[in-house]
N, C-alpha and C positions, 0 to 999 in steps of 0.2 A: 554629094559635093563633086563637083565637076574637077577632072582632071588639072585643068590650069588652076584649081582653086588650092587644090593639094599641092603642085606643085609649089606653088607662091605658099603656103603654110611650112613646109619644110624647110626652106630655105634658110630661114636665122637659124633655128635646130642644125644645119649642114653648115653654116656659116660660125658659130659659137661653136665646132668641133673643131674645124678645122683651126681656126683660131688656137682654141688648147692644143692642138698639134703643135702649133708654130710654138709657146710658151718651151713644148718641152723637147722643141728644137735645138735651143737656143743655149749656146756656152753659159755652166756659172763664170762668173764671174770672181775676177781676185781679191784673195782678200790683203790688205798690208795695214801694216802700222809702222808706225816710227818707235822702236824698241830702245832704250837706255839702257847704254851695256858698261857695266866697268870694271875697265880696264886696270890688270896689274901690269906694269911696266918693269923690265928688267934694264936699264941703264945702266951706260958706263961709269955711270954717277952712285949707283947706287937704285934700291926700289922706286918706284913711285904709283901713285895711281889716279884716276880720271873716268868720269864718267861722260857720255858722249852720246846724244841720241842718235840712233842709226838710221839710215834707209835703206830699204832693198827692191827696185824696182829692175825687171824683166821683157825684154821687148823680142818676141818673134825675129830670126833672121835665118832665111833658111830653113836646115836642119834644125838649129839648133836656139838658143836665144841667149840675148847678150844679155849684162846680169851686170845692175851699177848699184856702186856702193857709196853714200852717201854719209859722212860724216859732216855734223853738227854743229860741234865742239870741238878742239883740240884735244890730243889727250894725251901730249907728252911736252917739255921744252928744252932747250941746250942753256948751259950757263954762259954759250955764248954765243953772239950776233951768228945764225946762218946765213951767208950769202944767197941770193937769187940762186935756186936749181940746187944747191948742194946737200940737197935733203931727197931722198927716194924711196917712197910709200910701197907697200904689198899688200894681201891680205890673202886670207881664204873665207870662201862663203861654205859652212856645212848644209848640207841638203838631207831632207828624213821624206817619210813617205814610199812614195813608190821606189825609192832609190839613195843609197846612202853613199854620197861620194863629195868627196873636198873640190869645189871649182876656185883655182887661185886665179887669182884680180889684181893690178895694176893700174898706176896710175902716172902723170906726168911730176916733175921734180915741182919743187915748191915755186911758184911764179913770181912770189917777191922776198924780200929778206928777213927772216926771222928774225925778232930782237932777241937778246939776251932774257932767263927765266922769262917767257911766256907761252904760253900752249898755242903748239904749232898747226895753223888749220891743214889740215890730209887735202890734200886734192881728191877729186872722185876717183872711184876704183873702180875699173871695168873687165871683164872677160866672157868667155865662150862659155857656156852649158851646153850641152848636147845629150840630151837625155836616153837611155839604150832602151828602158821601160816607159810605156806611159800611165799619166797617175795623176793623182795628188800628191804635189810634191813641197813642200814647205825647206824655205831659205832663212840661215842664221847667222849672223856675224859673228868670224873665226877669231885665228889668231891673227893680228897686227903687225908686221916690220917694217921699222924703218930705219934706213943707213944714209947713216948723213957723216961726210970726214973722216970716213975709212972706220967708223966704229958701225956697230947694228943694236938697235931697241928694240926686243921684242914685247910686244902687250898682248897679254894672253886675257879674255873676257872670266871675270870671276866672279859673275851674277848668275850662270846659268842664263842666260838672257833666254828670252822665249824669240818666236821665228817673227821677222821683220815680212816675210810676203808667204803667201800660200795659193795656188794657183794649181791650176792643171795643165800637164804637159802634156805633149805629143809625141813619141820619137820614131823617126825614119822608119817608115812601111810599118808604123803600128805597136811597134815593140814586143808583137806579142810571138811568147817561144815555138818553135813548130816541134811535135812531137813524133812519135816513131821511126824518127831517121835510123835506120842501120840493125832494124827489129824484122823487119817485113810487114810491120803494122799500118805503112802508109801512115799519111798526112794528116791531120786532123784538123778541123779548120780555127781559125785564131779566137784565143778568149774576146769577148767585145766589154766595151764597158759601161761605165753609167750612160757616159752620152748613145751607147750605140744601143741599151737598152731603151732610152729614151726616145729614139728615133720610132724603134722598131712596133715601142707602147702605142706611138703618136698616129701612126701607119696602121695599122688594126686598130682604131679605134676610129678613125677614118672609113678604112673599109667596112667596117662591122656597119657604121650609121648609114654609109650608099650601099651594103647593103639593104638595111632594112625600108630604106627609102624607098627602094627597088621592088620590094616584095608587097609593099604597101599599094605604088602603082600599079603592079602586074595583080594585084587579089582587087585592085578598084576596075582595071579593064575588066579583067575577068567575069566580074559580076555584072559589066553593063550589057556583057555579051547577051542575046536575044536568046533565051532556049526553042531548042527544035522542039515540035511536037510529033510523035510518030503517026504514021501514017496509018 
């Protein structure tokens, strides 16, 4: 077989590798759901409770990513009419995984007037995450405040709710810890992770096939070479 014959045989074999490289390229992907979490409420009124499905979506900015909270339902009300604005949402989002830290979230006052007993819808709740580790990190809807008229509702979630988003993070120059500072042990170089095993999978397994590609060629020249005969 003639050299352009090989070459042209190899090709989809070199093409379908590189290809699986790119697959394990490639970010997973997040996973979320819409969780139903409910709510015990401690009111001025006395207890109450509500159930509410939640959202937790995530968006890159920077360092760090902004992180909105999406209620469904209401899940609290006044026995009497709230004015436009005079109602002020909070929350906290817990985080597990690579990192366990409370990110509190905010929201604008209520945009029109509450009537009297009816559950009040939350305006979206938004804040910073800034992750120190990176990971898999999974988001849960916390506890709830809300102050409206110089009183405060606190709703604390009494389902155990499971985590509304799971996703993988990133944080600033990698997260990962440097060791033997102040030992004389020197630097060590930083743990890597799925992805960066992934890459490095993708990369030798790459090289490994242009190698063999390689030695296939050079063993087909080789043998077309004309042997000497001694003299």
């Amino acid at each position: 077989m003639s050299d352009r014959k090989r070459s042209t045989a190899l090709a989809p074999a070199l093409a379908l590798a590189l290809a699986g490289s790119a697959v394990l390229f490639a970010a997973p992907a997040a996973h979320a759901d819409v969780v139903d979490v409910e709510y015990k409420c401690q009111t001025p009124i006395g207890d109450k409770s509500a159930v509410s499905p939640i959202d937790i979506k995530a968006v890159k900015e920077g360092d760090g990513y902004k992180l909105t909270m999406s209620f469904q339902k209401g899940v609290s009300s006044s026995p009497i009419e709230l004015g436009k604005g005079a109602m002020n949402p909070s929350a906290v989002i817990m985080t597990d995984g690579a990192e366990k830290v409370s990110v509190p979230v905010s929201g604008p006052p209520n945009p029109e007037a509450a009537p009297a007993n009816t559950p009040i819808k939350i305006t979206d709740l938004s804040g910073t995450y800034t992750p120190k580790k990176s990971g898999k990190v999974t988001f849960t809807a916390g506890v709830l405040t809300i102050k409206a008229m110089g009183t405060t509702t606190t709703c604390t979630p009494g389902n155990s709710p499971k985590p509304s988003l799971e996703t993988d993070v990133t944080a600033a120059g990698g997260g990962a810890p440097r060791t033997g500072d102040g030992d004389g042990g020197g630097d060590t170089l930083p743990q890597t992770g799925p992805a960066d095993s992934a890459l490095a999978l993708g990369t030798l397994g790459a090289t490994v096939l242009l190698s063999g590609a390689a030695g296939v060629l050079w063993l087909t020249r080789r043998g077309r070479q004309p042997q000497r005969t001694r003299p």
